[in-house]
C-alpha positions in Angstrom: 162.5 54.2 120.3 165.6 54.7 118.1 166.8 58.5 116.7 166.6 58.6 113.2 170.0 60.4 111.7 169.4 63.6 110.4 166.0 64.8 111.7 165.6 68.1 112.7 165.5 68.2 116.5 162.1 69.0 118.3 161.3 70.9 121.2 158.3 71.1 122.6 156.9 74.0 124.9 154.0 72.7 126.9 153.4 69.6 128.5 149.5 69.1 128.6 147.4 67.1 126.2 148.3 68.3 123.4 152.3 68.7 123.8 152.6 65.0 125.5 150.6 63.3 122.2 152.9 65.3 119.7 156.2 64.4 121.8 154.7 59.8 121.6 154.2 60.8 118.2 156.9 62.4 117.3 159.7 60.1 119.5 157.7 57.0 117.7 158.6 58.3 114.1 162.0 58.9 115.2 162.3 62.3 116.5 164.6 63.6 119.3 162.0 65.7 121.4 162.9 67.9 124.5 160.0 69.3 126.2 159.4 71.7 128.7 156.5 73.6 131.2 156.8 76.9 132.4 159.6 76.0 134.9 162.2 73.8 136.6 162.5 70.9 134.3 161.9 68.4 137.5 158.7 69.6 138.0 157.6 67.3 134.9 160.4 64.8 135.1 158.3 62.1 136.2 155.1 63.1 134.2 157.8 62.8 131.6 158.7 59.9 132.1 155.6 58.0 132.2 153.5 60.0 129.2 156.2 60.2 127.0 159.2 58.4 127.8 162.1 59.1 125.7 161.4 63.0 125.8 163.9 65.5 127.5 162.5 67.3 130.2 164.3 70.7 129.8 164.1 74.2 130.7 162.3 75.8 128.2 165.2 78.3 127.1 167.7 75.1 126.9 165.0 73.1 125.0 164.6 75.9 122.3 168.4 76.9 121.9 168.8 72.8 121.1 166.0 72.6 118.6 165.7 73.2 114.6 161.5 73.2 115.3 159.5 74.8 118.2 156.2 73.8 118.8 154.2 76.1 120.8 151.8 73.4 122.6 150.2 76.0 125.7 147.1 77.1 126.0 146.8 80.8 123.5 146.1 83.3 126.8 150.1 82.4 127.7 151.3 83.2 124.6 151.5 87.0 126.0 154.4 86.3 128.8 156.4 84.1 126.2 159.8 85.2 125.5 160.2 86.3 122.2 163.6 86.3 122.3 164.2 82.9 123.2 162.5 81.9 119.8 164.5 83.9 117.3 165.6 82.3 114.4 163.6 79.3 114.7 160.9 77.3 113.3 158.2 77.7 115.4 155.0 75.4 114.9 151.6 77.2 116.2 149.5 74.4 117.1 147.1 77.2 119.0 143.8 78.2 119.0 141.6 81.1 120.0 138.3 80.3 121.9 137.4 83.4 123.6 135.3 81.1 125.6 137.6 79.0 127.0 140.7 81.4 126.9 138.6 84.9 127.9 138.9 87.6 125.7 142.5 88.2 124.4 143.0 91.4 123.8 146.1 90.8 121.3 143.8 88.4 119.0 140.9 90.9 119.0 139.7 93.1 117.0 142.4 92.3 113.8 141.9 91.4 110.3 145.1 89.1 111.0 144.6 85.6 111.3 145.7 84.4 114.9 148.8 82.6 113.4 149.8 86.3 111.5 149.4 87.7 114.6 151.8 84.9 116.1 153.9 85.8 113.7 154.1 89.7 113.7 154.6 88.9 117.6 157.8 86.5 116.3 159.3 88.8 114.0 162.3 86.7 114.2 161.1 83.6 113.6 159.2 81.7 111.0 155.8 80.4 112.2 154.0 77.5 111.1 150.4 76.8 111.5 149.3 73.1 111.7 148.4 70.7 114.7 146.0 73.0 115.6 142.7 71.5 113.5 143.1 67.6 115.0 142.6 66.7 118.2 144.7 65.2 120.5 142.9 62.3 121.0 143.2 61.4 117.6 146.6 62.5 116.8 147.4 58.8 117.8 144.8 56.9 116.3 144.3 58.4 113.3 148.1 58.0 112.1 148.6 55.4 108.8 151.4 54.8 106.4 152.0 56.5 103.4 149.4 54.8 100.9 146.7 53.7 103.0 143.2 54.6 102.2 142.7 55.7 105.0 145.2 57.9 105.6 144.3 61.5 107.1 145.9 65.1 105.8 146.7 68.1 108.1 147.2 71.4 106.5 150.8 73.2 106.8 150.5 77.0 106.4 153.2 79.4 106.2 154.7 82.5 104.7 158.2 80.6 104.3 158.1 78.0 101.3 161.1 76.0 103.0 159.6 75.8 106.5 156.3 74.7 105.7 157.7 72.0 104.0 160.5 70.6 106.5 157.1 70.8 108.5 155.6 68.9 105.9 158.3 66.2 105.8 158.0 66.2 109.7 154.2 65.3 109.7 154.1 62.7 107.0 157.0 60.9 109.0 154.4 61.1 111.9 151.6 59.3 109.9 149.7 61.7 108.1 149.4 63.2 104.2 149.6 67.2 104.0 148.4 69.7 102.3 150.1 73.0 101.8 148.5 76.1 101.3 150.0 79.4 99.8 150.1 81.7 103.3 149.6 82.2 106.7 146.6 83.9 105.7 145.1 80.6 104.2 145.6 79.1 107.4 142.0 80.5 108.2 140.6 77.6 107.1 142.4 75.5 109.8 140.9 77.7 112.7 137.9 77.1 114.5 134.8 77.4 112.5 136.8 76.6 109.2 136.1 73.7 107.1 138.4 71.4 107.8 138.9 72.1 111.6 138.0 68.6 113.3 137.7 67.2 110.3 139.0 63.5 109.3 139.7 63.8 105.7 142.1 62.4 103.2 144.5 65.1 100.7 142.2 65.2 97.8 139.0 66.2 100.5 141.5 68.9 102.0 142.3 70.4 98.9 138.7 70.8 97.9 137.6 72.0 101.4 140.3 74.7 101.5 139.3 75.7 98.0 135.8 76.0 98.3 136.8 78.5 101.7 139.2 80.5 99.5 136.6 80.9 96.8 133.9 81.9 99.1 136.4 84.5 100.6 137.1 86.2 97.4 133.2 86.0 96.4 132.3 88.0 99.1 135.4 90.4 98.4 134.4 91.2 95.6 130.7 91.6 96.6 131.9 94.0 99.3 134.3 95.8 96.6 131.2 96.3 94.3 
């Protein structure tokens, strides 16, 4: 896999599914990727090695200070012991989800009117967050990648409240394989989320757009209901 010149650099926090797809994916378009766990970097090395070979297996505070993007890739119930700090001034991606089920009850994602990427980002008030990876699963993060033109070619939604970030985001996922779509906030980011209509969804830009319309016009439908 060769570096392509003038890419931003990625960094990776978490090494599971999820984080080892994005780091083949991204190292196979041309990315440099350092990724890192919760600890010593030689606790993955070998993992590393074999799942994702090209990736830099880093501590997680030398991984961040050497990247231009951030994807948070761990499981939503440790995103309360993350250090804040180490993410200031950076792009960070949140390809997270909230399933009480399956992370327990969260009290920082309860009981909002936020959106769990707003909340992500009121927690990162230094940063600028991102919301996309999160409605595609990693076993199709692969697969599903075409080059620009095809047919067949899948889009992921890009949500943020930073016009520039969400599209260097942009740029990075169509270099990956995939078309995007961006919407106007974090807030229209809902859609992506569990339950919304395009989470899990294989569809192309012009059946993204429409899905994510058809959500925001049902939102402000019932607004105004409730408003009446």
């Amino acid at each position: 896999m060769t570096t392509a010149p003038g890419r931003p650099r990625v960094a990776i926090l978490g090494v599971g599914h999820v984080g080892s797809t994005l780091a083949r994916i991204l190292l196979d378009a041309g990315y440099e990727v350092a990724v890192a766990a919760s600890g010593d970097p030689q606790r993955i090395r070998l993992i590393a090695s074999v799942v994702m070979p090209g990736a830099r297996p880093e501590w997680a505070v030398d991984a961040v200070a050497g990247a231009d993007i951030v994807i948070l890739a761990i499981p939503l119930h440790r995103f309360a012991g993350l250090d804040r700090g180490m993410l200031a001034g950076k792009v960070v991606i949140d390809s997270m989800n909230y399933w009480a089920p399956t992370d327990g009850v969260q009290p920082l994602f309860e009981d909002t009117d936020l959106t769990s990427s707003e909340i992500v980002q009121r927690e990162l008030p230094h940063s600028t967050v991102v919301k996309t990876f999160n409605h595609i699963g990693y076993h199709e993060m692969e697969e599903d990648r075409r080059l620009p033109g095809d047919p067949d070619r899948r889009a992921l939604g890009v949500a943020s409240d930073d016009p520039e970030a969400a599209a260097l985001v942009a740029t990075v996922i169509e270099d990956a394989g995939y078309d995007t779509v961006l919407v106007e906030g974090l807030r229209d980011g809902v859609a992506f989320e569990p339950g919304g209509p395009v989470f899990g969804a294989r569809l192309d830009a012009d059946a993204f757009r429409a899905a994510v319309a058809g959500e925001s016009a049902a939102a402000a439908a019932a607004s105004a209901e409730i408003a009446a």
